[in-house]
C-alpha positions in Angstrom: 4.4 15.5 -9.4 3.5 17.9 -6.6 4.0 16.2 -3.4 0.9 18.2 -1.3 -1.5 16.9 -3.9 -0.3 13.6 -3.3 -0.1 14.1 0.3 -4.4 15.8 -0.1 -4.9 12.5 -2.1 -3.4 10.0 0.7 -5.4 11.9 3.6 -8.3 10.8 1.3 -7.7 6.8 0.4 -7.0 6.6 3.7 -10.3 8.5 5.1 -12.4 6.3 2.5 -10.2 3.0 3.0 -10.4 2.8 -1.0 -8.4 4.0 -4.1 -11.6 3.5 -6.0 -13.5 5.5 -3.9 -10.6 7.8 -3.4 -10.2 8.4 -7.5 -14.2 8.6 -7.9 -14.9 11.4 -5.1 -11.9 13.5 -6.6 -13.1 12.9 -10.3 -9.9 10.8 -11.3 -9.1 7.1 -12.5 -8.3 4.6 -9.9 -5.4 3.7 -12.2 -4.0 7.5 -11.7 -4.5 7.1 -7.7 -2.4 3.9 -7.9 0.5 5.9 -9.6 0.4 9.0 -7.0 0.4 6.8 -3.9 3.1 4.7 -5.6 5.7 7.8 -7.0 4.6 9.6 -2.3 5.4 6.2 -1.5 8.5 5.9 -3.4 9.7 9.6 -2.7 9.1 9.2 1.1 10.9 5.8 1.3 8.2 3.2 3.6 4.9 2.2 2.3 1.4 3.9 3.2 -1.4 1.5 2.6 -1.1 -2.9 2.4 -2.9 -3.5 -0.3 -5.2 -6.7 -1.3 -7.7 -7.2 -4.3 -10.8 -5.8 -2.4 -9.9 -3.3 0.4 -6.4 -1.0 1.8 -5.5 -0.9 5.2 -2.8 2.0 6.5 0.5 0.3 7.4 1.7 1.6 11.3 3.5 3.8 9.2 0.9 4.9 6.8 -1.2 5.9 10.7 2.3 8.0 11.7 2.3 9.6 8.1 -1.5 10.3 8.7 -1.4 12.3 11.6 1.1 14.2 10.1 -0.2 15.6 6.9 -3.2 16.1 9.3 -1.6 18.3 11.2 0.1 20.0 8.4 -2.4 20.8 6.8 -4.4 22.3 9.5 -1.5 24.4 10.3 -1.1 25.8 6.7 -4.9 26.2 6.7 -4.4 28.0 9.9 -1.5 30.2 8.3 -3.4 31.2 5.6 -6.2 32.5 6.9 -3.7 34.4 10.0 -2.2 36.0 6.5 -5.2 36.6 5.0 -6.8 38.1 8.3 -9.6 36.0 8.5 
């Protein structure tokens, strides 16, 4: 599994406070969701999101991880384009 597509696919369960939301704006199964935040969760070693049957809230963890990949992906963005000579 390819740990910036899990990290594109946290940014966005968190933004939209929903794995359901999360699978249906990226065209995926909420059940496939589940697994990838599970196997980022598992490789990074602290849970992202408490979970409960109707909504998911970012651990104080989950809010440090957040700003993060934020920033990293800005910065690759950023990177790119530099490179590109945009």
């Amino acid at each position: 599994m390819d740990k910036l597509d899990a990290i594109k696919l946290f940014i966005c369960a968190a933004r939209v406070k929903s794995f359901t939301a999360a699978a249906n704006e990226l065209n995926m199964t909420q059940g496939a969701v589940s697994k990838k935040i599970a196997w980022l969760e598992s490789k990074l070693g602290f849970t992202l999101f408490h979970r409960n049957a109707r909504k998911i809230s970012l651990t104080n963890s989950g809010e440090q991880y957040l700003a993060f990949c934020h920033a990293l992906i800005e910065s690759m963005t950023l990177t790119e384009q530099n490179l590109k000579g945009e």
